[in-house]
C-alpha positions as CSV (number, residue, x, y, z in Angstrom):
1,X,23.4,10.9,12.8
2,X,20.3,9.3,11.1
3,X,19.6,7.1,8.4
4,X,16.7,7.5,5.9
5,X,15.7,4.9,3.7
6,X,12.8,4.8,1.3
7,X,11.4,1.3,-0.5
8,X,9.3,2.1,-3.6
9,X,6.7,0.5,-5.0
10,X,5.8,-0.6,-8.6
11,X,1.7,-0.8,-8.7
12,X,1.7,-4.7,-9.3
13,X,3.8,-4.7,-5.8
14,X,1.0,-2.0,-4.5
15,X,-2.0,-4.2,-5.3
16,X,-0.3,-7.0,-4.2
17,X,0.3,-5.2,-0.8
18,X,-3.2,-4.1,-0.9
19,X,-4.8,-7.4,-1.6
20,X,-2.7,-9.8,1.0
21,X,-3.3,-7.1,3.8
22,X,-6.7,-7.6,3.5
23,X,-6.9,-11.1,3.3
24,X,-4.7,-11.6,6.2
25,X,-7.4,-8.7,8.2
26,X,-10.1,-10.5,7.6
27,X,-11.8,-7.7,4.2
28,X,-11.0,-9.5,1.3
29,X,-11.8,-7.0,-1.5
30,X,-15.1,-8.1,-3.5
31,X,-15.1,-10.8,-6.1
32,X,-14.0,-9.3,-9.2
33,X,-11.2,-7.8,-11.5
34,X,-9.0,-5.1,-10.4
35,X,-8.8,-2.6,-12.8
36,X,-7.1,0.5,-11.9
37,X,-5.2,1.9,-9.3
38,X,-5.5,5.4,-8.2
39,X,-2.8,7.7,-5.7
40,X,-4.6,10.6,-4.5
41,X,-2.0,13.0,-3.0
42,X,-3.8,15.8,-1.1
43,X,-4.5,16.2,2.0
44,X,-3.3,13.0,2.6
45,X,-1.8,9.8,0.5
46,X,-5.0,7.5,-0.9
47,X,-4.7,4.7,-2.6
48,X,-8.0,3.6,-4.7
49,X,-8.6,0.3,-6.0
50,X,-10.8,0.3,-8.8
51,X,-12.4,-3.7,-9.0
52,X,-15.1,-4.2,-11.9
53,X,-17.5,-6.6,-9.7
54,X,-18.3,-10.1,-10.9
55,X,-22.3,-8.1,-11.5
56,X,-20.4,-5.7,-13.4
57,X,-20.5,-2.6,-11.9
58,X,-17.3,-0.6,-10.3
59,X,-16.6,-1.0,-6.8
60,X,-13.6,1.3,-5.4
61,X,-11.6,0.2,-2.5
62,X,-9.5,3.3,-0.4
63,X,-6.6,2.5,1.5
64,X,-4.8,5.4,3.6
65,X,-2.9,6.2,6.3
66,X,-1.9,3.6,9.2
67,X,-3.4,0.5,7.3
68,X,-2.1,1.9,3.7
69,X,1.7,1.7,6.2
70,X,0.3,-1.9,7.3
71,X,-0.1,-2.9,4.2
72,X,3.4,-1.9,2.7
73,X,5.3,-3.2,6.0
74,X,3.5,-6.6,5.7
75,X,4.4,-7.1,2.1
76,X,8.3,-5.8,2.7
77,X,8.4,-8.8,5.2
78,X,6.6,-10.9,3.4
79,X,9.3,-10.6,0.3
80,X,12.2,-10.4,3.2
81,X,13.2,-7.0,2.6
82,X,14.3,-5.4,6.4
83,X,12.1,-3.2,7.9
84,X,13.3,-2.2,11.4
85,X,11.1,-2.4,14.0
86,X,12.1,0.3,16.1
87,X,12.2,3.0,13.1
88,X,9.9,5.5,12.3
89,X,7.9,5.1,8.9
90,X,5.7,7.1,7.0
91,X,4.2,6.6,3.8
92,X,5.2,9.3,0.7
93,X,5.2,9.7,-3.2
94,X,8.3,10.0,-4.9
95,X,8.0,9.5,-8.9
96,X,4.3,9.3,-9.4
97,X,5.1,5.8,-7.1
98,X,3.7,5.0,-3.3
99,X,7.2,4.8,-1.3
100,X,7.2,3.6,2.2
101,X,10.4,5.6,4.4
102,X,12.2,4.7,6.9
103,X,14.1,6.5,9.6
104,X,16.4,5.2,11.9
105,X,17.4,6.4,14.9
């Protein structure tokens, strides 16, 4: 028997993901506004960051695969919500919404 378990997020607890994991990496994202955030579904889940630069023109930030998962763990343990270590995890869409699931062995 397994157990699947999936943690979605809203897109003020996406950037907020986004924004810590890079900070605590050592890439802060570049002075300015965040404006939008983007999901790209195909081939593979992106998420964009659109930041209107302090200069004033758009800068876009991508985030996928293993660090996009980085990202979402760091922030789940950073709020103190459980995220076995020993599971597997993979980052999906359900809802239009970035969800991080997890299986357990």
């Amino acid at each position: 028997m397994r157990e699947l378990r999936c943690i979605i997020f809203e897109e003020n607890e996406l950037i907020k993901a986004l924004i810590g994991y890079r900070r605590r990496t050592g890439k802060p994202l570049p002075p300015g506004q965040v404006g939008k955030l983007e999901i790209d579904k195909t081939p593979e889940i992106i998420v964009r960051l659109n930041i209107i630069a302090d200069h004033g023109g758009p800068i876009i930030v991508p985030t996928a695969g293993a660090e996009l998962a980085a990202a979402l763990i760091a922030y789940c343990i950073d709020v103190r919500v459980p995220v076995p270590a020993s599971s597997k995890k993979s980052i999906t869409i359900i809802d239009g919404h970035v969800a991080l699931k997890i299986m357990k062995q």
